[in-house]
PASEBA-1860 file (N, C-alpha, C; in nm, 3 decimals):
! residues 262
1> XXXXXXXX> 1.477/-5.370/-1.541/1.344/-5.315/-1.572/1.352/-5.228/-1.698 ~ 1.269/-5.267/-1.777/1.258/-5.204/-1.896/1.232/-5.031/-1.928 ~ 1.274/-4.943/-1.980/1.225/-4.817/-1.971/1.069/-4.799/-1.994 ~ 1.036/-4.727/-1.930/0.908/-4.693/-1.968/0.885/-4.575/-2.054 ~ 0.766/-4.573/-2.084/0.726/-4.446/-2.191/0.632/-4.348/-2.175 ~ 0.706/-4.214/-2.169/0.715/-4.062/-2.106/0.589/-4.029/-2.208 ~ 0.447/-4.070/-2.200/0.349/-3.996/-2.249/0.336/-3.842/-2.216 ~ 0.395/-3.799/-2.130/0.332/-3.628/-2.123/0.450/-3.583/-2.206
9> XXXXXXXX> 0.607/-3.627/-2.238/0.639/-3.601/-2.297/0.650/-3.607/-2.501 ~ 0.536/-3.603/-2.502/0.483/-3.650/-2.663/0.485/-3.530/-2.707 ~ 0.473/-3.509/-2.847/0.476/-3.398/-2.903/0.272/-3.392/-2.901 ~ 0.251/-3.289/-2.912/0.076/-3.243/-2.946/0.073/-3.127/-3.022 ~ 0.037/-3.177/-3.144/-0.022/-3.077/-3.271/-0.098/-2.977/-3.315 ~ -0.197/-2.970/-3.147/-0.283/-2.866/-3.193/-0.222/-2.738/-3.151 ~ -0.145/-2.707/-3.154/-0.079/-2.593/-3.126/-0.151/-2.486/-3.034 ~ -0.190/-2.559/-2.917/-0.221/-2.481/-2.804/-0.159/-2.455/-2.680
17> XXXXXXXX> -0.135/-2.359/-2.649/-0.044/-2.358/-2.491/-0.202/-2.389/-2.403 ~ -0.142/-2.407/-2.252/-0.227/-2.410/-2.140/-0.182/-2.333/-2.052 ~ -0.226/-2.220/-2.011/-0.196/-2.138/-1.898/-0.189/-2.187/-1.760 ~ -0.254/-2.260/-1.710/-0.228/-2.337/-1.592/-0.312/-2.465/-1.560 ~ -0.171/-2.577/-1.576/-0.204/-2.698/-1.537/-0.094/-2.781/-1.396 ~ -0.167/-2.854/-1.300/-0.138/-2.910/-1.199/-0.194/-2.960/-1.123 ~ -0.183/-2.933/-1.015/-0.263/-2.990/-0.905/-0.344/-2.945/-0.828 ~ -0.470/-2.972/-0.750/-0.544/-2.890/-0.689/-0.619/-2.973/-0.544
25> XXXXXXXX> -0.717/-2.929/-0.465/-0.746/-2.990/-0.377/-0.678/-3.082/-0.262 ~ -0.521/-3.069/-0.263/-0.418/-3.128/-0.224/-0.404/-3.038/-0.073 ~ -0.404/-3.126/0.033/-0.382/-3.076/0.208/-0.292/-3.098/0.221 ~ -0.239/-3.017/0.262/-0.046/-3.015/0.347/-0.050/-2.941/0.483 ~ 0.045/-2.978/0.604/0.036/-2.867/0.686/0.141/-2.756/0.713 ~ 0.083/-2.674/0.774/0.181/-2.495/0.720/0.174/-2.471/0.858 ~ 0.291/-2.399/0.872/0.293/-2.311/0.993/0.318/-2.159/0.982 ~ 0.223/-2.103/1.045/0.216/-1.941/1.012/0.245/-1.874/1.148
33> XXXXXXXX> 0.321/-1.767/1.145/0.361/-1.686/1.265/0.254/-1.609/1.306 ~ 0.198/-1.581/1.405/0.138/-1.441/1.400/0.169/-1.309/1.438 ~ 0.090/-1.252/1.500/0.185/-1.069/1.463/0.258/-1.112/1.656 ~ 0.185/-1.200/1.792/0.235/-1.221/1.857/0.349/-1.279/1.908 ~ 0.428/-1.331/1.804/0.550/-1.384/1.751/0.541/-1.574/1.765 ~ 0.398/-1.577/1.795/0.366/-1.768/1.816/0.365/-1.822/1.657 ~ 0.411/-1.917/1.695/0.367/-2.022/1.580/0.254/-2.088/1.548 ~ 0.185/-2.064/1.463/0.011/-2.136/1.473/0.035/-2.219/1.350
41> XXXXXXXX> 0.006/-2.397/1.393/-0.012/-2.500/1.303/-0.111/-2.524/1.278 ~ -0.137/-2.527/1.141/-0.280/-2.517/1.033/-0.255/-2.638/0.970 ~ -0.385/-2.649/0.860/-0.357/-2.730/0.727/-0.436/-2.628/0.616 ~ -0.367/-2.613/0.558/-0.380/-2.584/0.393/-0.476/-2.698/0.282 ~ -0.514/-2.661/0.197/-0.543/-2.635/0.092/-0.522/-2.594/-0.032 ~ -0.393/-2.662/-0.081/-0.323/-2.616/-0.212/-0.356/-2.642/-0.364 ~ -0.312/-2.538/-0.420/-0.331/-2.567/-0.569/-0.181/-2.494/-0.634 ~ -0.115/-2.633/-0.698/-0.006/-2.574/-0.776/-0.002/-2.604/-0.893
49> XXXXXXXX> 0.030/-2.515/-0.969/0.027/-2.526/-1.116/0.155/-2.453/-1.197 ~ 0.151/-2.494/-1.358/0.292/-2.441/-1.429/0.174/-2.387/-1.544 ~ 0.268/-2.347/-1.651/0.200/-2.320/-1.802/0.288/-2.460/-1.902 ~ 0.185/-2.495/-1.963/0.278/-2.561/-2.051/0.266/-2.545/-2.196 ~ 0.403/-2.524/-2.242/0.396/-2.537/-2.381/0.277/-2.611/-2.482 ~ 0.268/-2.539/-2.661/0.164/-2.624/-2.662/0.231/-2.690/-2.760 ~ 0.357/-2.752/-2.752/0.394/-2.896/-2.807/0.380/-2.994/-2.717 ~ 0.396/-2.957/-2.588/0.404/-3.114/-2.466/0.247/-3.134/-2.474
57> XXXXXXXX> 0.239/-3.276/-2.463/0.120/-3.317/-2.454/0.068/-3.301/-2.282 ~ 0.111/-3.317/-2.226/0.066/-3.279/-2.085/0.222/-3.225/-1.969 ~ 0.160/-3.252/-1.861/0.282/-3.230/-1.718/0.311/-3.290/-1.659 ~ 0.408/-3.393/-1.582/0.417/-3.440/-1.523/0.376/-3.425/-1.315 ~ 0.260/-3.464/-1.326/0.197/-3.437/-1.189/0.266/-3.486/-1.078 ~ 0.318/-3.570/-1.039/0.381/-3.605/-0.957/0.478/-3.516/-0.930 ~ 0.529/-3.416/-0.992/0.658/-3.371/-0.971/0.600/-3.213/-0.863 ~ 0.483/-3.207/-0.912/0.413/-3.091/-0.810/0.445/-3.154/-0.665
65> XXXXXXXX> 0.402/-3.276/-0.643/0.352/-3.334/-0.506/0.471/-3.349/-0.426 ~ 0.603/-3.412/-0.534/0.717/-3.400/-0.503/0.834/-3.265/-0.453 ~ 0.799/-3.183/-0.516/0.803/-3.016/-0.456/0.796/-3.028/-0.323 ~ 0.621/-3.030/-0.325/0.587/-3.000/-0.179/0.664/-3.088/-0.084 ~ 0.646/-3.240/-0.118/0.713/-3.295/-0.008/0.864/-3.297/0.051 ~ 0.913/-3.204/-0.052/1.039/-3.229/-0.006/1.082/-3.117/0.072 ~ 0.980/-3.069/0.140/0.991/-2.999/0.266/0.976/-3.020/0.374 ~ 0.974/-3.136/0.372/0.948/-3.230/0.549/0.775/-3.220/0.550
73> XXXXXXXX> 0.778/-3.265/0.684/0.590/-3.286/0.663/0.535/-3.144/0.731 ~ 0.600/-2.998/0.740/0.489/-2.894/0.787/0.592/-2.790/0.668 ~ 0.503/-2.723/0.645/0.574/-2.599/0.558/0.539/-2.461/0.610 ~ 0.669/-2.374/0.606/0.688/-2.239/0.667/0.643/-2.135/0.523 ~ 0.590/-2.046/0.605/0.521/-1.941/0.431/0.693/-1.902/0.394 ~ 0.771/-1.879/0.443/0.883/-1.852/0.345/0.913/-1.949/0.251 ~ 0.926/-2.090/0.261/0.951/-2.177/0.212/0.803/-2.187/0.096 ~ 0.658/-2.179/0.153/0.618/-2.119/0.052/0.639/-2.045/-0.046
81> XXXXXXXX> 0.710/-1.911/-0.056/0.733/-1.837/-0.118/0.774/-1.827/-0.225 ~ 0.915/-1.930/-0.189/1.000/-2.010/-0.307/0.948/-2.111/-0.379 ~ 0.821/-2.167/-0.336/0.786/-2.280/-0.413/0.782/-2.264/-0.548 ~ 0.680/-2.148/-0.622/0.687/-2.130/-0.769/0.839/-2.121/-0.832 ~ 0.956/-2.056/-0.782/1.088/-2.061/-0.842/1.096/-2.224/-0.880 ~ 1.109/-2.291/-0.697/1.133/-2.448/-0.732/1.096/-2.543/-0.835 ~ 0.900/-2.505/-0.859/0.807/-2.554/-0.962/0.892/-2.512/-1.124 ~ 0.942/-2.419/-1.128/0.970/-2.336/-1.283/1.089/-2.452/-1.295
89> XXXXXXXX> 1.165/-2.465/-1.231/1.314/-2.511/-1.273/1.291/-2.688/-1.256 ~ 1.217/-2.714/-1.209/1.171/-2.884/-1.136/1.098/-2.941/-1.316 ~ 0.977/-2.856/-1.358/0.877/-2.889/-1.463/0.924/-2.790/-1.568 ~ 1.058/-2.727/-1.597/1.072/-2.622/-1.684/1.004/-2.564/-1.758 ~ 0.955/-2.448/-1.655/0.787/-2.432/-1.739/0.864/-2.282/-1.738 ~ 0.755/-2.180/-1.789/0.797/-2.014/-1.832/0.733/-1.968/-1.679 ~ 0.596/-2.003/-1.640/0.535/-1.954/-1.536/0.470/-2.030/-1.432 ~ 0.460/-2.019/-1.283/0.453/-2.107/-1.202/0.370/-2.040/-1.098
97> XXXXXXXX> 0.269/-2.093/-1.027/0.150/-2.055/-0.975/0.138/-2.143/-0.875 ~ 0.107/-2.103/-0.707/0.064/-2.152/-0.630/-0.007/-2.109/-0.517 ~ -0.163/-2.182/-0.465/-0.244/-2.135/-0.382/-0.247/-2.192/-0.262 ~ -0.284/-2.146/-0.120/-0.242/-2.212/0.000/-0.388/-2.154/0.061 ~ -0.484/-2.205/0.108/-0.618/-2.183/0.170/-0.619/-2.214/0.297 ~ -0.611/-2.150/0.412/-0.617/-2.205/0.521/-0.729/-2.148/0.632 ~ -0.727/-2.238/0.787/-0.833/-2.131/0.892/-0.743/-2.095/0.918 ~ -0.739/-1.987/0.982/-0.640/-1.911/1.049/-0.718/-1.864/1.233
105> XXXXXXXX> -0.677/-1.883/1.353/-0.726/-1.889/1.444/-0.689/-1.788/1.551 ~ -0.749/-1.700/1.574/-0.737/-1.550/1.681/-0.825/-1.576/1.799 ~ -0.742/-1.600/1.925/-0.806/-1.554/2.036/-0.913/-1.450/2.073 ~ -0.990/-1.372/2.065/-1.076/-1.304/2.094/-1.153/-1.246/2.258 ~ -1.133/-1.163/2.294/-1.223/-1.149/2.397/-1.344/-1.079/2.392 ~ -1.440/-1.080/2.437/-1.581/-1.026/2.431/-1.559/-0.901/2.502 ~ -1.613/-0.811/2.444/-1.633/-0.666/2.452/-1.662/-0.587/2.575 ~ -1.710/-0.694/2.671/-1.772/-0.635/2.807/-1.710/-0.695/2.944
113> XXXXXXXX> -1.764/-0.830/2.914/-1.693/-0.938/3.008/-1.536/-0.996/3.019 ~ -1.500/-0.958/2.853/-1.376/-1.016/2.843/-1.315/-1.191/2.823 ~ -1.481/-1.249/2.811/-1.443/-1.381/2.842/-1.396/-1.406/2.675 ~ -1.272/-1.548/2.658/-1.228/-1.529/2.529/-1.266/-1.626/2.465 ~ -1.265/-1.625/2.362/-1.351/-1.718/2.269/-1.242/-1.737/2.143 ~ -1.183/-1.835/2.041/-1.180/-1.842/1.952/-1.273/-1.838/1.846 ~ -1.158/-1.735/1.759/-1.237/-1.680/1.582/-1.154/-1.719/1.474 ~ -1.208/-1.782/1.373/-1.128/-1.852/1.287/-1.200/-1.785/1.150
121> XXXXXXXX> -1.081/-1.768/1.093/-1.097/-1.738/0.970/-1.007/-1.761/0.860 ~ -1.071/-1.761/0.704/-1.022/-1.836/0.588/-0.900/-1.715/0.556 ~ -0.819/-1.776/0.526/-0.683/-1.692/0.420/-0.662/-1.753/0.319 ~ -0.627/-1.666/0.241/-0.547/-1.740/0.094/-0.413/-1.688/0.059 ~ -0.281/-1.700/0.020/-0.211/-1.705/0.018/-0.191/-1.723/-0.112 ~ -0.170/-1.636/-0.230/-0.124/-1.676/-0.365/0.000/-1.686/-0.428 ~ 0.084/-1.708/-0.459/0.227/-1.686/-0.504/0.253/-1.698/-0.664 ~ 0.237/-1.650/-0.799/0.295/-1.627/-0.887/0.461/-1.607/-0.958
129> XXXXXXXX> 0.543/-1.656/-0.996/0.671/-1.633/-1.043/0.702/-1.697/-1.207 ~ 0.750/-1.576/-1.220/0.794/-1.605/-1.370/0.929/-1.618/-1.424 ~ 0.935/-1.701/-1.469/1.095/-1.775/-1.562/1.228/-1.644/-1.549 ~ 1.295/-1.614/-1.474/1.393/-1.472/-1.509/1.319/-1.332/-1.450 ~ 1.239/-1.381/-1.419/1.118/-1.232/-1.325/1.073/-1.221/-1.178 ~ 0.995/-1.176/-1.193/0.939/-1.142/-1.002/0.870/-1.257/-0.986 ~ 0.835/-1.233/-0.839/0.748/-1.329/-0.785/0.652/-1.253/-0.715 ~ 0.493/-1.288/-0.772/0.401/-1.202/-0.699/0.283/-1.270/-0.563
137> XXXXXXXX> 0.343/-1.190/-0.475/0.249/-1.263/-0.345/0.098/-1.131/-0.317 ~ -0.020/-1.242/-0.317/-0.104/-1.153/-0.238/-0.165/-1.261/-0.123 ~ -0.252/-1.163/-0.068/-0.264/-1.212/0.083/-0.450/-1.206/0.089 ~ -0.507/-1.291/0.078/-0.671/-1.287/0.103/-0.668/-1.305/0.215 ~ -0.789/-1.232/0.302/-0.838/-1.228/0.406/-0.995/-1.228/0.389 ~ -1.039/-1.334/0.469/-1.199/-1.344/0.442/-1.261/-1.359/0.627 ~ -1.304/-1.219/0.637/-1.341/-1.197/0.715/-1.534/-1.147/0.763 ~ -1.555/-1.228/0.851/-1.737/-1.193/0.883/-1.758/-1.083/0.959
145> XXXXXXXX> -1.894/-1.009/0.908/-1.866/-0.909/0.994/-2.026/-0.890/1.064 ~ -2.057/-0.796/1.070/-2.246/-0.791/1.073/-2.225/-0.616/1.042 ~ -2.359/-0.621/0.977/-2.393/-0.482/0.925/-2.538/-0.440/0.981 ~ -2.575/-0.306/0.993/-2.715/-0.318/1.031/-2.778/-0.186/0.917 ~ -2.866/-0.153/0.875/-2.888/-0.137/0.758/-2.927/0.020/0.765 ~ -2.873/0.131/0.735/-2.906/0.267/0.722/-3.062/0.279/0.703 ~ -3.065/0.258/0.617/-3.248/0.266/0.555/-3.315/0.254/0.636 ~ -3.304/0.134/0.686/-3.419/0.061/0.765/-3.423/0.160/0.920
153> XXXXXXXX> -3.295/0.128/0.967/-3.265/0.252/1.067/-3.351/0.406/1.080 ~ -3.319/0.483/0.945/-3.399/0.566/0.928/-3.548/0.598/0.922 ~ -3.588/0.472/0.849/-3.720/0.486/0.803/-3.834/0.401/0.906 ~ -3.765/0.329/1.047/-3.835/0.229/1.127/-3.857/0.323/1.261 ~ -3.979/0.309/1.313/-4.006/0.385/1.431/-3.916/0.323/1.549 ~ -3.865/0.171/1.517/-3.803/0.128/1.631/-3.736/-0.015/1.566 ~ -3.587/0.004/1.585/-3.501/-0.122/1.561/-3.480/-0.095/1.403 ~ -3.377/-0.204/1.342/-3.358/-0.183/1.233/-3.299/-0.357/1.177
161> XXXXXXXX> -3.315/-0.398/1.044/-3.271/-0.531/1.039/-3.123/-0.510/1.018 ~ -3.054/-0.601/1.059/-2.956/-0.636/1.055/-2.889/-0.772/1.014 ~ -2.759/-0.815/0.974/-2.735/-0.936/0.878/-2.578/-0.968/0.941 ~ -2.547/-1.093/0.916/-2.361/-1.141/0.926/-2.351/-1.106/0.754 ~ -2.257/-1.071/0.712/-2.196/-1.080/0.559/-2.012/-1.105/0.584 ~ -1.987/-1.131/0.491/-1.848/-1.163/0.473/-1.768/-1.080/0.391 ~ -1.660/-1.034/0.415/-1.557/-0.941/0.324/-1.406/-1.000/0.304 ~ -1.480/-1.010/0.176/-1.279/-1.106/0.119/-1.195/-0.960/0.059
169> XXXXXXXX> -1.103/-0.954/0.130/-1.022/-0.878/0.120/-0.832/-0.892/0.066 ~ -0.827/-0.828/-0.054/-0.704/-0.900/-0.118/-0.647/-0.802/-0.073 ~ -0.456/-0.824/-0.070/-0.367/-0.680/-0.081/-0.247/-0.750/-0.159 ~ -0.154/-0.688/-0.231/-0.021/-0.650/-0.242/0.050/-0.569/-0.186 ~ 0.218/-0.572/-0.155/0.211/-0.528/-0.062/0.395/-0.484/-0.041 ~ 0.409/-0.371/-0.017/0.561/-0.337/-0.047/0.671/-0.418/0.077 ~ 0.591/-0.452/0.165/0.678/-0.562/0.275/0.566/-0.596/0.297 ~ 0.629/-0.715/0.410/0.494/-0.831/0.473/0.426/-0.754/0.559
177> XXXXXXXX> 0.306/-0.784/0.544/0.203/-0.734/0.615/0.116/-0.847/0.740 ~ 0.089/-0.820/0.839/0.019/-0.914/0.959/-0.110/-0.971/0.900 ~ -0.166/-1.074/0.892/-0.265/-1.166/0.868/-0.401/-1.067/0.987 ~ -0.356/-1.027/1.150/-0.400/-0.961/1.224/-0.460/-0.788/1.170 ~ -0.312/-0.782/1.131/-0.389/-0.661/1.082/-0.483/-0.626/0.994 ~ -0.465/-0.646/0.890/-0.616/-0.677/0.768/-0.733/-0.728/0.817 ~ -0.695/-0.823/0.929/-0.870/-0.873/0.944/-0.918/-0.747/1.042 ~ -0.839/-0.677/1.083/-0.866/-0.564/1.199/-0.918/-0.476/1.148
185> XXXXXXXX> -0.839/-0.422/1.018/-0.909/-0.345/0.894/-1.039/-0.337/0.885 ~ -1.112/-0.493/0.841/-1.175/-0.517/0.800/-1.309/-0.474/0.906 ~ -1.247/-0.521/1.038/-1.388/-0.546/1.165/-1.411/-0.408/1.147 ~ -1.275/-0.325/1.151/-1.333/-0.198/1.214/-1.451/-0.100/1.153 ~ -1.452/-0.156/0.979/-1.532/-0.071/0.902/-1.674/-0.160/0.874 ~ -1.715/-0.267/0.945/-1.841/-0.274/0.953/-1.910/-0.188/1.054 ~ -2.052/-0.222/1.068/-2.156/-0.202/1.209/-2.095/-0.261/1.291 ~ -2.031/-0.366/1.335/-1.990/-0.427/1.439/-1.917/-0.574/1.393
193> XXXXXXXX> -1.796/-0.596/1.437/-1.708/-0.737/1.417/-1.787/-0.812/1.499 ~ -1.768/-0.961/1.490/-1.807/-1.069/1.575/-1.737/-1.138/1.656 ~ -1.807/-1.202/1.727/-1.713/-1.309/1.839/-1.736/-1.428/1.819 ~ -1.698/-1.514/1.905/-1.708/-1.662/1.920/-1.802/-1.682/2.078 ~ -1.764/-1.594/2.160/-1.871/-1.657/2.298/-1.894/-1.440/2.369 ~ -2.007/-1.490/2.381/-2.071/-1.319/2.447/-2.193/-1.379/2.559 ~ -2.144/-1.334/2.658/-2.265/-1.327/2.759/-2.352/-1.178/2.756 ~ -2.453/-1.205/2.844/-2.590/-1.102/2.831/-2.475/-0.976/2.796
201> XXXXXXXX> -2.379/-0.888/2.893/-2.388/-0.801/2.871/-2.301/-0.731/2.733 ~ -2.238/-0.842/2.705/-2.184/-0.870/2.536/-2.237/-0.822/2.490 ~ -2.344/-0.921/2.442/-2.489/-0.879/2.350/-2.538/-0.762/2.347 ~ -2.571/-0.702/2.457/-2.608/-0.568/2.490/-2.534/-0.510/2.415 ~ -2.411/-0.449/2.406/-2.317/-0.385/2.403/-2.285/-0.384/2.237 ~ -2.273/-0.540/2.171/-2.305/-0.504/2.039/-2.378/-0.506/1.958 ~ -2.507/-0.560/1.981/-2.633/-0.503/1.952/-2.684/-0.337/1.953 ~ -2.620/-0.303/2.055/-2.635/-0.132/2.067/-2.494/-0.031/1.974
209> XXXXXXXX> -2.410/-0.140/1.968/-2.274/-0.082/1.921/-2.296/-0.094/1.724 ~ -2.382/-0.221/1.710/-2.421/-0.194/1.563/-2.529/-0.100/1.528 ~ -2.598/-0.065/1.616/-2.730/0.042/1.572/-2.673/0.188/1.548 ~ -2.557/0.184/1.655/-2.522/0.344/1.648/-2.404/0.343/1.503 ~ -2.363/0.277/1.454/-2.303/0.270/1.347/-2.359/0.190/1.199 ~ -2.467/0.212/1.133/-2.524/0.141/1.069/-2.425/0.190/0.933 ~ -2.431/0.052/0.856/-2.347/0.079/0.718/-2.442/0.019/0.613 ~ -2.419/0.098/0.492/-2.440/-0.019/0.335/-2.343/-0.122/0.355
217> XXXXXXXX> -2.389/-0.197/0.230/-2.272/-0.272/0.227/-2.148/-0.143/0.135 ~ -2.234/-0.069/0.077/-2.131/0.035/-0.012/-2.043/0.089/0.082 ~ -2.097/0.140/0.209/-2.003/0.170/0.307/-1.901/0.115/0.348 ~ -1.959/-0.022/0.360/-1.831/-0.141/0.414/-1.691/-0.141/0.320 ~ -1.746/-0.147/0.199/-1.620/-0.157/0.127/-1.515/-0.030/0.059 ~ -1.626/0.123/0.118/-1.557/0.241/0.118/-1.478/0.211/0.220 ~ -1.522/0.211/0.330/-1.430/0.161/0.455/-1.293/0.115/0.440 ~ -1.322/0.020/0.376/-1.166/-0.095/0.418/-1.111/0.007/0.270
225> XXXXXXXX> -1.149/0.029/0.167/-1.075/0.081/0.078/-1.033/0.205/0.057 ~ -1.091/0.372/0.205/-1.020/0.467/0.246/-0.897/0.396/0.367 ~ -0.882/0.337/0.414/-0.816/0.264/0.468/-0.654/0.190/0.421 ~ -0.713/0.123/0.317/-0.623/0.071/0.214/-0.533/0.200/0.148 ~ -0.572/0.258/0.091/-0.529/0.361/0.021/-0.442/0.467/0.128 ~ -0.492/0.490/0.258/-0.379/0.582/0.334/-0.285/0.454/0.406 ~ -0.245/0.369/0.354/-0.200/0.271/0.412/-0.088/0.270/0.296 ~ 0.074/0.344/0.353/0.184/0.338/0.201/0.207/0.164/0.209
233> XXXXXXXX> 0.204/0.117/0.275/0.259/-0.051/0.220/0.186/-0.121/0.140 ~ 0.055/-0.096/0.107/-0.021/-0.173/0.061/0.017/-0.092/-0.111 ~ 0.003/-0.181/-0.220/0.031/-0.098/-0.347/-0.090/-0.188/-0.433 ~ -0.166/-0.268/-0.413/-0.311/-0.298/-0.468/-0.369/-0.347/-0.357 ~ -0.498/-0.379/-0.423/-0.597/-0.463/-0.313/-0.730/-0.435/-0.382 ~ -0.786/-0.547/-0.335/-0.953/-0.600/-0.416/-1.054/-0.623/-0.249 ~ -1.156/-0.483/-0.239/-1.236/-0.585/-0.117/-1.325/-0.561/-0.186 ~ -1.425/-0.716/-0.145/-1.555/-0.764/-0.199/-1.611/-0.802/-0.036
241> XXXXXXXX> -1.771/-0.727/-0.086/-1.811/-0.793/0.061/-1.957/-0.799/-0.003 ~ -1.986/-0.932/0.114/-2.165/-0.949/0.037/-2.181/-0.981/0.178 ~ -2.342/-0.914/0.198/-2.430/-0.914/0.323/-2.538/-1.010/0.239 ~ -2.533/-1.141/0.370/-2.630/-1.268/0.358/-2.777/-1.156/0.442 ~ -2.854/-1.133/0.334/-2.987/-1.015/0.353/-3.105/-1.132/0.484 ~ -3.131/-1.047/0.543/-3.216/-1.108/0.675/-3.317/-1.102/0.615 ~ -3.386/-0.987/0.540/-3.550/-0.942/0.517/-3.568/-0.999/0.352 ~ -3.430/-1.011/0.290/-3.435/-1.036/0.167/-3.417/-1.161/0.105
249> XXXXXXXX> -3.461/-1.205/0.007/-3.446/-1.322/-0.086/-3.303/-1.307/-0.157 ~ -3.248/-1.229/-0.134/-3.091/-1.187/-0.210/-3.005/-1.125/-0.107 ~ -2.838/-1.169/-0.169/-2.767/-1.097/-0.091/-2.716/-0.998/-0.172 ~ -2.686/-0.890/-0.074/-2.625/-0.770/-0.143/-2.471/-0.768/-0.141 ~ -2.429/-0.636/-0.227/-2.311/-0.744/-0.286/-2.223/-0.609/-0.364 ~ -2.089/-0.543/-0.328/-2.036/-0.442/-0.371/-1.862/-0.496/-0.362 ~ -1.738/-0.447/-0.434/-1.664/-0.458/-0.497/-1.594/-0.339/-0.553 ~ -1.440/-0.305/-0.497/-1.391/-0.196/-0.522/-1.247/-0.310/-0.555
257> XXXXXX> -1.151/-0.213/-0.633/-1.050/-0.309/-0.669/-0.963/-0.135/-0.730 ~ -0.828/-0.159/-0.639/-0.744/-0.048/-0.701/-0.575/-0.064/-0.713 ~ -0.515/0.023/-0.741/-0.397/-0.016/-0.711/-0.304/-0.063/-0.867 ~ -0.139/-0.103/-0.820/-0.082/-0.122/-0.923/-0.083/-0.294/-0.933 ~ -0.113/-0.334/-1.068/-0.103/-0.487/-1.067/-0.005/-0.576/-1.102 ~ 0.088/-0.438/-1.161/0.248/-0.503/-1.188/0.339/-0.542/-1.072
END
């Protein structure tokens, strides 16, 4: 068989680098521990990418897919971890980037009755590493919460509106941190966390449990971010939270971001 011809390896003239090119929309399955010491099997949502020089005309894509697979068919987040090293030395690139999106699934019991319900929620998993340098992991947590609205509270002879909103919550982090714990973070500084199954006296209980704690959304994200900050392991973190508005044509929508990014 005749050689073939290495188009991504061409020279390209316009003398541009690309900060990140690869692969994206790609499902693999992962297995994540939780803080109960079980193993929970997911599927992911990956995106891996390199930088490439701006003499190569492109990257060789296959060699991403090949990475991944050569971890058998489920992947452990440690073995994650290492992936960007593997990517740098595989596509000899300077910098190497990879994203892992998954549900992540918590037992739950209801507040009164106790009956348990599964709660699933999105994570992201980022990993960064550079040619002779560190490797940077953060940890998204996107968690729902419900808020019930100060104002309205105040200013209503009776009841107050209330909304579900969502809080994506990033950290860095001086050791590993629980997937459990952050989303715990998160419940505790709304009006009230959610469930998956609540009978009558559920309802009761947090329906009355969000009135007596009404937040902004400005609150919500003071919350998780006095939190963050007396917390020594954590050394950055980004929470964004937007309340889907019940009374309103818009959602509201606040954003704190601190910490070291090196």
């Amino acid at each position: 068989m005749s050689e073939l011809t290495d188009t991504q390896n061409e020279h390209d003239d316009r003398q541009i680098a690309i900060d990140r090119v690869g692969v994206k929309a790609l499902r693999f399955p992962l297995i994540v521990k939780d803080k109960g010491g079980s193993e929970q099997r997911t599927v992911a949502t990956c995106a891996l990418a390199v930088d490439l020089p701006h003499h190569y005309k492109g990257t060789h894509m296959s060699r991403f897919v090949e990475v991944l697979n050569s971890h058998g068919n489920c992947l452990s987040v440690r073995e994650m971890a290492g992936l960007p090293k593997e990517l740098l030395e595989r596509l000899d690139a300077r910098r190497a980037h990879v994203e892992f999106e998954f549900p992540f699934f918590k037992s739950k019991p209801a507040p009164v009755t106790g009956k348990e319900g599964m709660m699933d929620y999105q994570i992201k998993f980022e990993i960064e590493a550079e040619k002779d340098g560190p490797t940077d992991f953060i940890v998204t947590v996107m968690v729902p919460v419900a808020t019930l609205c100060p104002c309205s509270k105040a200013i209503s002879s009776y009841g107050a509106h209330n909304q579900r909103g969502i809080v994506t919550y990033s950290v860095r982090f001086k050791n590993p941190v629980w997937i459990e714990d952050l989303i715990a973070r998160v419940e505790s500084s709304a009006s009230c966390e959610l469930y998956s199954l609540l009978k009558r006296p559920d309802e009761k209980e947090v329906t009355e449990r969000a009135y007596d704690n009404p937040v902004f959304v400005e609150d919500l994200v003071r919350n998780v971010a006095a939190a963050s900050n007396a917390d020594s392991e954590i050394r950055w973190y980004r929470v964004e939270a937007e309340n889907f508005e019940s009374i309103h044509n818009h959602n509201a929508y606040a954003v704190i971001e601190s910490g070291d990014l090196a």
